[in-house]
N, CA, C and O atoms as CSV, one atom per row, in Angstrom:
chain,resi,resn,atom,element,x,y,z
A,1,UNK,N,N,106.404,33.276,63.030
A,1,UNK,CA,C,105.721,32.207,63.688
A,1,UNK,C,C,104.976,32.715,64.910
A,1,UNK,O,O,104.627,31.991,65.842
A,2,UNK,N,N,104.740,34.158,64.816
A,2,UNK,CA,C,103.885,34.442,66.140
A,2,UNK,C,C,102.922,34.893,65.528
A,2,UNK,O,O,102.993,35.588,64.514
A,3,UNK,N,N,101.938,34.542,66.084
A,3,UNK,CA,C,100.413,34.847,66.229
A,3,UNK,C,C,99.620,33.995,66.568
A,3,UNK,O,O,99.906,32.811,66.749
A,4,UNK,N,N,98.070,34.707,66.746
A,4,UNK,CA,C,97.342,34.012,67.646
A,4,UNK,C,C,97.080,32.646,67.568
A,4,UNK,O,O,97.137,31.871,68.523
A,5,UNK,N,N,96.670,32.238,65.938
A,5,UNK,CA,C,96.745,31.247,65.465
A,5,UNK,C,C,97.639,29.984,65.492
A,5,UNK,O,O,97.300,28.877,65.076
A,6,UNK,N,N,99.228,30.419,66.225
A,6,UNK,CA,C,100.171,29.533,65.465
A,6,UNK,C,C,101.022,29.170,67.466
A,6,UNK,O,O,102.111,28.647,67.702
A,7,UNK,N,N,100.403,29.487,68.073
A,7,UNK,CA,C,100.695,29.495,69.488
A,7,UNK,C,C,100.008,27.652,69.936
A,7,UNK,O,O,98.957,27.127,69.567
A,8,UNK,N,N,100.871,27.217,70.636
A,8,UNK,CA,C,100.431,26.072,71.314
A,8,UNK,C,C,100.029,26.489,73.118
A,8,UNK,O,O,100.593,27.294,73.860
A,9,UNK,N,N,99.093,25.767,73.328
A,9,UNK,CA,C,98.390,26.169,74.757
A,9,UNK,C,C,98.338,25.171,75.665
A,9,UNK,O,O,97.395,24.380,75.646
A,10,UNK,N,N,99.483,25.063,76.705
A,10,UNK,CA,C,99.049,23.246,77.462
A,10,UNK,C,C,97.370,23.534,78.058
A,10,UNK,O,O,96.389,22.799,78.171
A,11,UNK,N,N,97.592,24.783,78.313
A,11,UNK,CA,C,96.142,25.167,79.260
A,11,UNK,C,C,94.732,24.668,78.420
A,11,UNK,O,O,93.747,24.028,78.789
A,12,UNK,N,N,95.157,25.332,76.996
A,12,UNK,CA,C,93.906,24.825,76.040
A,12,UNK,C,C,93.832,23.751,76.563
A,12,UNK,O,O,92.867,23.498,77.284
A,13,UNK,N,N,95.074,22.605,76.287
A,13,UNK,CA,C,95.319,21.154,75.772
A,13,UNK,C,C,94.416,20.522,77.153
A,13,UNK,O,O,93.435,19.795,76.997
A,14,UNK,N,N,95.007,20.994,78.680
A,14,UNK,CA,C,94.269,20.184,79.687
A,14,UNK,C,C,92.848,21.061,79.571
A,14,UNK,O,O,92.120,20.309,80.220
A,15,UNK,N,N,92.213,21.879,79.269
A,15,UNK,CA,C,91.058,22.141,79.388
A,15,UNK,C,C,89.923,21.230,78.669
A,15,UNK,O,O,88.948,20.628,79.119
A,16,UNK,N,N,90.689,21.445,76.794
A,16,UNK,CA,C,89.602,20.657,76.651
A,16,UNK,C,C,89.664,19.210,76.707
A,16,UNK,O,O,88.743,18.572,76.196
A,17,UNK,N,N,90.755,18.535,77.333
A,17,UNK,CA,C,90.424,17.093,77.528
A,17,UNK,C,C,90.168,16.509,78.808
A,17,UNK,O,O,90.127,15.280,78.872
A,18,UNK,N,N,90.026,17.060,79.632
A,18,UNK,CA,C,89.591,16.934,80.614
A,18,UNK,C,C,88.205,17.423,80.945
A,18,UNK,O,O,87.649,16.897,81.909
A,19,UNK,N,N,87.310,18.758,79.984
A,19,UNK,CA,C,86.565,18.749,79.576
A,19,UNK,C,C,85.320,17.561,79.026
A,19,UNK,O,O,84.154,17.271,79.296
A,20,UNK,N,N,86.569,17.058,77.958
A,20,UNK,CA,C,85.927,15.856,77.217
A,20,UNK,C,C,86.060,14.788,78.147
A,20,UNK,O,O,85.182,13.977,77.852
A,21,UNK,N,N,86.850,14.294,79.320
A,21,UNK,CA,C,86.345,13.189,80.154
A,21,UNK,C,C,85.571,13.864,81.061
A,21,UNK,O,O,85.375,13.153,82.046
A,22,UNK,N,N,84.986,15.070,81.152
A,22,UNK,CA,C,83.987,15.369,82.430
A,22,UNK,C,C,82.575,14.830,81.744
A,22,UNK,O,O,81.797,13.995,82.206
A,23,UNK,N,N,82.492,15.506,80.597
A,23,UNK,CA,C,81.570,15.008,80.174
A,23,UNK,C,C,80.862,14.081,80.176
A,23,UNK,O,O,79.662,14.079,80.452
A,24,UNK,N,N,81.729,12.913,79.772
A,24,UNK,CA,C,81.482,11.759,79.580
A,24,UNK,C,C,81.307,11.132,80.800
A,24,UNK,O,O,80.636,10.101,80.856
A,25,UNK,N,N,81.874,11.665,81.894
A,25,UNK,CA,C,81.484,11.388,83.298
A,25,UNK,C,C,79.870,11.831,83.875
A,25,UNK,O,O,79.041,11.477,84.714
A,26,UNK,N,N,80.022,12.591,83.072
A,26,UNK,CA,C,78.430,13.302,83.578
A,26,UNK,C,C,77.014,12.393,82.954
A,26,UNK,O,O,75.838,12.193,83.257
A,27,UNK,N,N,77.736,12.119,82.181
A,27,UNK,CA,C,76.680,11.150,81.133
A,27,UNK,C,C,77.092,9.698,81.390
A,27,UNK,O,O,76.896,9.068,80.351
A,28,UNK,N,N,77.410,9.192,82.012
A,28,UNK,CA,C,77.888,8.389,82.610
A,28,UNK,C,C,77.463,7.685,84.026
A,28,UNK,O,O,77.195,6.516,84.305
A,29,UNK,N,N,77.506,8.735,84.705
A,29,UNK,CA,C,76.574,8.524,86.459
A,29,UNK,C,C,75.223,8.523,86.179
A,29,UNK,O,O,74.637,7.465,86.406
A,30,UNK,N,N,74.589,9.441,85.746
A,30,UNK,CA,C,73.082,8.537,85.671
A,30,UNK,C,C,72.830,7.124,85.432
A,30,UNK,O,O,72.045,6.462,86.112
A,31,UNK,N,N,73.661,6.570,84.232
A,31,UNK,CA,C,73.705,5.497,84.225
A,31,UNK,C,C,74.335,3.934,84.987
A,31,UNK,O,O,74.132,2.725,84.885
A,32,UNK,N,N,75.077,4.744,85.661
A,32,UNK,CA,C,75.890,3.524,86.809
A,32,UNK,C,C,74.752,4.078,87.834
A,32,UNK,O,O,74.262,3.100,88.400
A,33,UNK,N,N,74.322,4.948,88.154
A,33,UNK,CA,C,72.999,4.695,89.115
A,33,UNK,C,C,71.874,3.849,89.033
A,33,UNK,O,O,71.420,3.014,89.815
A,34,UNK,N,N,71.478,4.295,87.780
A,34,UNK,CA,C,70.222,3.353,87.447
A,34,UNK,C,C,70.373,2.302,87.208
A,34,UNK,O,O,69.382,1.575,87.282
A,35,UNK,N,N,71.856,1.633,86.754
A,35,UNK,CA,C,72.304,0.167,86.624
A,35,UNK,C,C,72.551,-0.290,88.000
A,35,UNK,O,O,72.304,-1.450,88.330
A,36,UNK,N,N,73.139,0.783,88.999
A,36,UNK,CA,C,73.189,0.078,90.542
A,36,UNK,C,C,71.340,-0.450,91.496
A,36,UNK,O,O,71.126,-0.956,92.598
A,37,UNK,N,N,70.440,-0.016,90.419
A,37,UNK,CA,C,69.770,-0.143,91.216
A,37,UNK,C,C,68.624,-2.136,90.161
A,37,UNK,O,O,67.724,-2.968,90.272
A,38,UNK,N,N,69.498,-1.743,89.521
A,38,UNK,CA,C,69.055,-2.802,89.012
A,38,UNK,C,C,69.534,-3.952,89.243
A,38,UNK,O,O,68.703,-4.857,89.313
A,39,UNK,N,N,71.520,-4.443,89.507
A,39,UNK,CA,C,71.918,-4.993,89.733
A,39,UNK,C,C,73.532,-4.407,90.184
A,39,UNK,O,O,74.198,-3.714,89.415
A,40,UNK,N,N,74.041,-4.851,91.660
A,40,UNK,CA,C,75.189,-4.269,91.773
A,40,UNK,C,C,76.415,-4.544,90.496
A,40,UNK,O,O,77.286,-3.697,90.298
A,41,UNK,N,N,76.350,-5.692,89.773
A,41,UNK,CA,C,77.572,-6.217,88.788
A,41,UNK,C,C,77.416,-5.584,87.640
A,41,UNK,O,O,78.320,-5.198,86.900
A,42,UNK,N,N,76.315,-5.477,87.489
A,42,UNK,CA,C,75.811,-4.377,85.893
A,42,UNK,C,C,76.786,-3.094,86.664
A,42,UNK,O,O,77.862,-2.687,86.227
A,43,UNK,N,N,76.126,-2.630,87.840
A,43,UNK,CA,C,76.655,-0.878,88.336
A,43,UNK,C,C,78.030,-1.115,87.892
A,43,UNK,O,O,78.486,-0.377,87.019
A,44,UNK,N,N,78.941,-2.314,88.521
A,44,UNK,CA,C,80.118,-2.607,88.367
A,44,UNK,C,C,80.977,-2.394,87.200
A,44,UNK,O,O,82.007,-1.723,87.257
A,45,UNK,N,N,80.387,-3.181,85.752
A,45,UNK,CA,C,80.539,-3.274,84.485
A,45,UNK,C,C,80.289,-1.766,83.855
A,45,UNK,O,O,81.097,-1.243,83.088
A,46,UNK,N,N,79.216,-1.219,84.229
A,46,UNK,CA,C,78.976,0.413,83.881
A,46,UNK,C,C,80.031,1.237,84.291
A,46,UNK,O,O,80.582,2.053,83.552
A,47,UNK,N,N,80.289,1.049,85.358
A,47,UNK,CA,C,81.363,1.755,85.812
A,47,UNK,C,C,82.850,1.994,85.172
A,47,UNK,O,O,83.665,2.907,85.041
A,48,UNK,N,N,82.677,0.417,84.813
A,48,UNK,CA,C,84.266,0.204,84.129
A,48,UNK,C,C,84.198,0.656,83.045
A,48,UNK,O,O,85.273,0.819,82.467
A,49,UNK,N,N,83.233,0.950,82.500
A,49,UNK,CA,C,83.084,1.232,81.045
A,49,UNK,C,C,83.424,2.586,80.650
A,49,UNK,O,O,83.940,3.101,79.657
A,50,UNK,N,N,82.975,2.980,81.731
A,50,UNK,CA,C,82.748,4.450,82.083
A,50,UNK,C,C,84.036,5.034,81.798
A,50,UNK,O,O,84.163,5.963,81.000
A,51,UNK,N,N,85.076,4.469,82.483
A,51,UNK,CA,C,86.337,4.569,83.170
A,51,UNK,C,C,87.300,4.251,81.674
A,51,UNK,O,O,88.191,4.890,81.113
A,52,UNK,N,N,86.764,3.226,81.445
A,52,UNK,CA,C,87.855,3.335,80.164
A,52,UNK,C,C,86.912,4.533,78.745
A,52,UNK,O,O,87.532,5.040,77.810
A,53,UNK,N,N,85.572,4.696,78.951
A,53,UNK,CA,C,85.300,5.674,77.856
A,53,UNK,C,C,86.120,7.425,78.080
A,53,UNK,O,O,86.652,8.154,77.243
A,54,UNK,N,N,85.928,7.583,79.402
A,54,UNK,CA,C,86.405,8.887,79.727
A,54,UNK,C,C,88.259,9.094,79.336
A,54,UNK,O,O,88.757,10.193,79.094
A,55,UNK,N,N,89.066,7.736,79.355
A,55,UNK,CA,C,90.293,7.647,79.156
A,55,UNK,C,C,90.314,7.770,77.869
A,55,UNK,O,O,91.137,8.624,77.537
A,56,UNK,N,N,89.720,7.250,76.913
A,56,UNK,CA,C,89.670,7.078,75.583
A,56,UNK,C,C,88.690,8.234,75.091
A,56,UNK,O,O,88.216,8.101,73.962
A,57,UNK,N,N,88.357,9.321,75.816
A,57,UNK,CA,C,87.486,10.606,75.129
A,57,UNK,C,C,88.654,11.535,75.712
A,57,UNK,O,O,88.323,12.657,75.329
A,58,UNK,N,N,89.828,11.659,76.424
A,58,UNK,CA,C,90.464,12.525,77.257
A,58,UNK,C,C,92.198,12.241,76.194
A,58,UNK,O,O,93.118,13.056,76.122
A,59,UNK,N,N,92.129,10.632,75.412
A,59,UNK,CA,C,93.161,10.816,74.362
A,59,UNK,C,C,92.784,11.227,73.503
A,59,UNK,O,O,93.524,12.110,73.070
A,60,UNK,N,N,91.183,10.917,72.439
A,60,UNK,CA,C,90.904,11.613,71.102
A,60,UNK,C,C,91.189,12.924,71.702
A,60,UNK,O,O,92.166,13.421,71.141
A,61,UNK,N,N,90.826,13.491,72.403
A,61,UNK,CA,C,90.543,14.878,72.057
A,61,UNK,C,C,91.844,15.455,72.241
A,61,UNK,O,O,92.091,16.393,71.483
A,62,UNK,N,N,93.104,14.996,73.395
A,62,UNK,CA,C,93.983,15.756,73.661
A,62,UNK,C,C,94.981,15.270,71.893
A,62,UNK,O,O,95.959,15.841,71.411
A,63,UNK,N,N,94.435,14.408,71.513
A,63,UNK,CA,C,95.511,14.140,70.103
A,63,UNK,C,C,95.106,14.955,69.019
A,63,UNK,O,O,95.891,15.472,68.224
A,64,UNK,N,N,93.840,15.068,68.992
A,64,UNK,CA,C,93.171,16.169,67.799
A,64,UNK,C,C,93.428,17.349,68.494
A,64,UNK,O,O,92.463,18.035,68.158
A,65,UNK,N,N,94.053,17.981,69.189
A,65,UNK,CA,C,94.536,19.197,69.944
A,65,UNK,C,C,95.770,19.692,68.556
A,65,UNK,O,O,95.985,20.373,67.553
A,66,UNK,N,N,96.284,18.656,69.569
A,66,UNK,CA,C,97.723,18.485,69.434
A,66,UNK,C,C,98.206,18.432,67.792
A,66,UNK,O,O,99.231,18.927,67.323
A,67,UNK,N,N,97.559,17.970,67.354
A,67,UNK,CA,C,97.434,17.849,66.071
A,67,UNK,C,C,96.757,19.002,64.992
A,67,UNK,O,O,97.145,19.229,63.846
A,68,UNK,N,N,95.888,19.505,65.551
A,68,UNK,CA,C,95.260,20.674,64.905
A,68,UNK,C,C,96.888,21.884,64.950
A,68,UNK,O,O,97.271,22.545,63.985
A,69,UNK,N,N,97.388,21.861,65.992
A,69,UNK,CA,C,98.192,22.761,67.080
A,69,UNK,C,C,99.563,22.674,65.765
A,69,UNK,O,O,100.026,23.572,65.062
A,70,UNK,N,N,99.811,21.599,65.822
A,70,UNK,CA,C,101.071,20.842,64.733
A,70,UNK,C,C,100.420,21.579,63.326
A,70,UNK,O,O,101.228,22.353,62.812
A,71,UNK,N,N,99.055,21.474,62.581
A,71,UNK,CA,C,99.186,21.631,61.406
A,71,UNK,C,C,98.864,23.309,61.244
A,71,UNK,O,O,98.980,23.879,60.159
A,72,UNK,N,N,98.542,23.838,62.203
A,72,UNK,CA,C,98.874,25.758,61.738
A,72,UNK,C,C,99.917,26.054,62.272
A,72,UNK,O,O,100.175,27.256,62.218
A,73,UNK,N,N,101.029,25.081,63.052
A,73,UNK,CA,C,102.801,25.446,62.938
A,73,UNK,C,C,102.994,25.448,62.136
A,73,UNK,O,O,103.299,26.520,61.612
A,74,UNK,N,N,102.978,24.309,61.418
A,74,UNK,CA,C,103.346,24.195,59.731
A,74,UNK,C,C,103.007,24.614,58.872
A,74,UNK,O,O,103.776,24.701,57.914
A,75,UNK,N,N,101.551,25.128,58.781
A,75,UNK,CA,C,101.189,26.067,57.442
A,75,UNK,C,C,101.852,27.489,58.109
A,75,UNK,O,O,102.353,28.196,57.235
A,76,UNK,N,N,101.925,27.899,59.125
A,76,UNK,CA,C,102.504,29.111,59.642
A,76,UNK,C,C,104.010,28.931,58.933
A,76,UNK,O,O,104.112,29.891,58.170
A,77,UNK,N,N,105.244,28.104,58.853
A,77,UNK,CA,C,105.928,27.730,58.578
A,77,UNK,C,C,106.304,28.327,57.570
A,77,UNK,O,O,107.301,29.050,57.567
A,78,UNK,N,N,105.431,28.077,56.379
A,78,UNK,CA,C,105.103,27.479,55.371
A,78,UNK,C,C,105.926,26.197,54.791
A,78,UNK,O,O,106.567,26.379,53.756
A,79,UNK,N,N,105.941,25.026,55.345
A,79,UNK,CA,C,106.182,23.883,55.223
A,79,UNK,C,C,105.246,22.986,54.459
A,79,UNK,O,O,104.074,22.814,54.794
A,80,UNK,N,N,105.801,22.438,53.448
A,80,UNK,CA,C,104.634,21.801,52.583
A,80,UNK,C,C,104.513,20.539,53.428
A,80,UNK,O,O,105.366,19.986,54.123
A,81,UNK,N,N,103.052,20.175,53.161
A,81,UNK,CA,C,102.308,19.190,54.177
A,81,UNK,C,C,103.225,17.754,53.894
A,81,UNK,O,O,103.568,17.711,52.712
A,82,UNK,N,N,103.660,16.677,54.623
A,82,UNK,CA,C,104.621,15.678,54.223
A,82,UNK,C,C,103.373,14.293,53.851
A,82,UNK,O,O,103.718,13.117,53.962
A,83,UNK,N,N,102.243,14.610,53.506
A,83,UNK,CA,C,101.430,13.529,53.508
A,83,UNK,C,C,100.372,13.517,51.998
A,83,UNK,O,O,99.501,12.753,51.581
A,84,UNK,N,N,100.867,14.532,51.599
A,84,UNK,CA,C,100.325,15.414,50.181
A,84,UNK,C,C,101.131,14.385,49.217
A,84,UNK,O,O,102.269,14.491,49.674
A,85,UNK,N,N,101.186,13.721,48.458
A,85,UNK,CA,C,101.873,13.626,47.458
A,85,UNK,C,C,102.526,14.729,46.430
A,85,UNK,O,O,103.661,14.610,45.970
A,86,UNK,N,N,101.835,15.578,46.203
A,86,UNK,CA,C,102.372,16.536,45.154
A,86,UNK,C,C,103.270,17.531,45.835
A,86,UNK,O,O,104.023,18.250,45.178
A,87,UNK,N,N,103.192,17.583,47.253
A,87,UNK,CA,C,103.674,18.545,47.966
A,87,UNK,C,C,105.738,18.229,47.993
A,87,UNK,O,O,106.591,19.079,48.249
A,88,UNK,N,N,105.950,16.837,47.657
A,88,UNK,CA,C,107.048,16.245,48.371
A,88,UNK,C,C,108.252,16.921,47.351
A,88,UNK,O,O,107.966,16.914,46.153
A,89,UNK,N,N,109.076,17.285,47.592
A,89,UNK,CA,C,110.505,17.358,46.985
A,89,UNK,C,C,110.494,16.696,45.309
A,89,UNK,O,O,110.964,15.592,45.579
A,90,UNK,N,N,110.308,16.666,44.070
A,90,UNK,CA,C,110.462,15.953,43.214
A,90,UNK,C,C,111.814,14.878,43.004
A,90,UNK,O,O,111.730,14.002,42.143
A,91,UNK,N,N,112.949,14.999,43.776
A,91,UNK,CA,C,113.736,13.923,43.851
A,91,UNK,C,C,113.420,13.083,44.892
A,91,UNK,O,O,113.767,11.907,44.779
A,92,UNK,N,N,112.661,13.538,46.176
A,92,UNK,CA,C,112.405,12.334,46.550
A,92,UNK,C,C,111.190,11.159,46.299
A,92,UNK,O,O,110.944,10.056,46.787
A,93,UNK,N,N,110.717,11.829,45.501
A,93,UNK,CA,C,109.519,10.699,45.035
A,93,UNK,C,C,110.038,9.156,44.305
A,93,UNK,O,O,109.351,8.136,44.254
A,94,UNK,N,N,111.828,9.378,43.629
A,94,UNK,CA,C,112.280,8.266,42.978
A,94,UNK,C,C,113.568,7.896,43.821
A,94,UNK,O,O,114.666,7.723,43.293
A,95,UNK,N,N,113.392,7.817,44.835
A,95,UNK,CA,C,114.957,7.567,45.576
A,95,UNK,C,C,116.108,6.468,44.633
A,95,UNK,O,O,117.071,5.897,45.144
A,96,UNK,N,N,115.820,6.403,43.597
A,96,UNK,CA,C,116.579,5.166,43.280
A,96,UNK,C,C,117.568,6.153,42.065
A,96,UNK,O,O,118.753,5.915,41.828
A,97,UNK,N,N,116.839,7.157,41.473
A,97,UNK,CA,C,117.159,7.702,40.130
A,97,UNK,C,C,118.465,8.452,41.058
A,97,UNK,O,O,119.483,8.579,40.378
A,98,UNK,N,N,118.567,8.887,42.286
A,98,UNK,CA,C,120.109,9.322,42.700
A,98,UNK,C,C,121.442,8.671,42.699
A,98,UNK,O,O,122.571,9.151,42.789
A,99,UNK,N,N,120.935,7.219,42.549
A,99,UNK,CA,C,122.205,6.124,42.750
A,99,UNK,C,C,122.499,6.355,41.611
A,99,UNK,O,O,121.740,6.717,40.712
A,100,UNK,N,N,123.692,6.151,41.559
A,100,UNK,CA,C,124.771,5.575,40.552
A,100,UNK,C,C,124.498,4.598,39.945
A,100,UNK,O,O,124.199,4.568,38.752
A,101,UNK,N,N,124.565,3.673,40.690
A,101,UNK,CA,C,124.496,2.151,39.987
A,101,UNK,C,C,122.229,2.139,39.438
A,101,UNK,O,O,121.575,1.219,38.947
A,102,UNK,N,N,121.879,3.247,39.758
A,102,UNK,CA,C,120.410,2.441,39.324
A,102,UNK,C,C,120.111,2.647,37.919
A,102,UNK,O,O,118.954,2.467,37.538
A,103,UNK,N,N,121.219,3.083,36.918
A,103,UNK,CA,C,120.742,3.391,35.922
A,103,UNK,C,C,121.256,1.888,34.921
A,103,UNK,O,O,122.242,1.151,34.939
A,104,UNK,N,N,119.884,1.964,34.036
A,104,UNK,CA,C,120.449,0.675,33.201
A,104,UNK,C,C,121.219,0.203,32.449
A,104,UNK,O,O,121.782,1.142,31.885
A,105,UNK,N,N,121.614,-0.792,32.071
A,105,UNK,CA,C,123.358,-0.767,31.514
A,105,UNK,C,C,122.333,-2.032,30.179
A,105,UNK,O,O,122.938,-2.574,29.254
């Protein structure tokens, strides 16, 4: 399970999502400027918008991290994927055929 590939990075993790809300900050102030000059409540509303886009660009990205991070643990693993159908255990696909009582009388 070591290599370059199969390593988790908090440093990556805060870089690029904080990255991804700078951004969006940057692209962002031009527009609460030019809305402040049009009307202070627009600047207001821009702002907020702003504020919840950068929160909501700073979770996609830190979850698709995190998640990319999770699925080359597991192929590193070699753990079959749990979302594959064909991948799953063949007894657990019929949980019922283990009981006792599920067979027909």
């Amino acid at each position: 399970m070591s290599g370059p590939g199969t390593e988790f990075s908090f440093l990556r993790l805060a870089l690029a999502s904080l990255g991804a809300g700078l951004a969006v900050l940057v692209v962002s102030l031009p527009l609460i400027w030019a809305a402040g000059h049009v009307h202070r409540w627009l600047a207001l509303a821009v702002a907020l918008l702003a504020i919840v886009s950068v929160v909501a660009a700073i979770g996609i990205v830190a979850n698709r991290v995190v998640n990319r991070a999770a699925e080359r643990i597991t192929r590193a693993q070699g753990a079959p994927d749990s979302q594959h159908p064909d991948s799953q255990h063949p007894d657990s696909q019929h949980p019922d055929s283990q009981h006792p009582d599920s067979q027909h009388r």
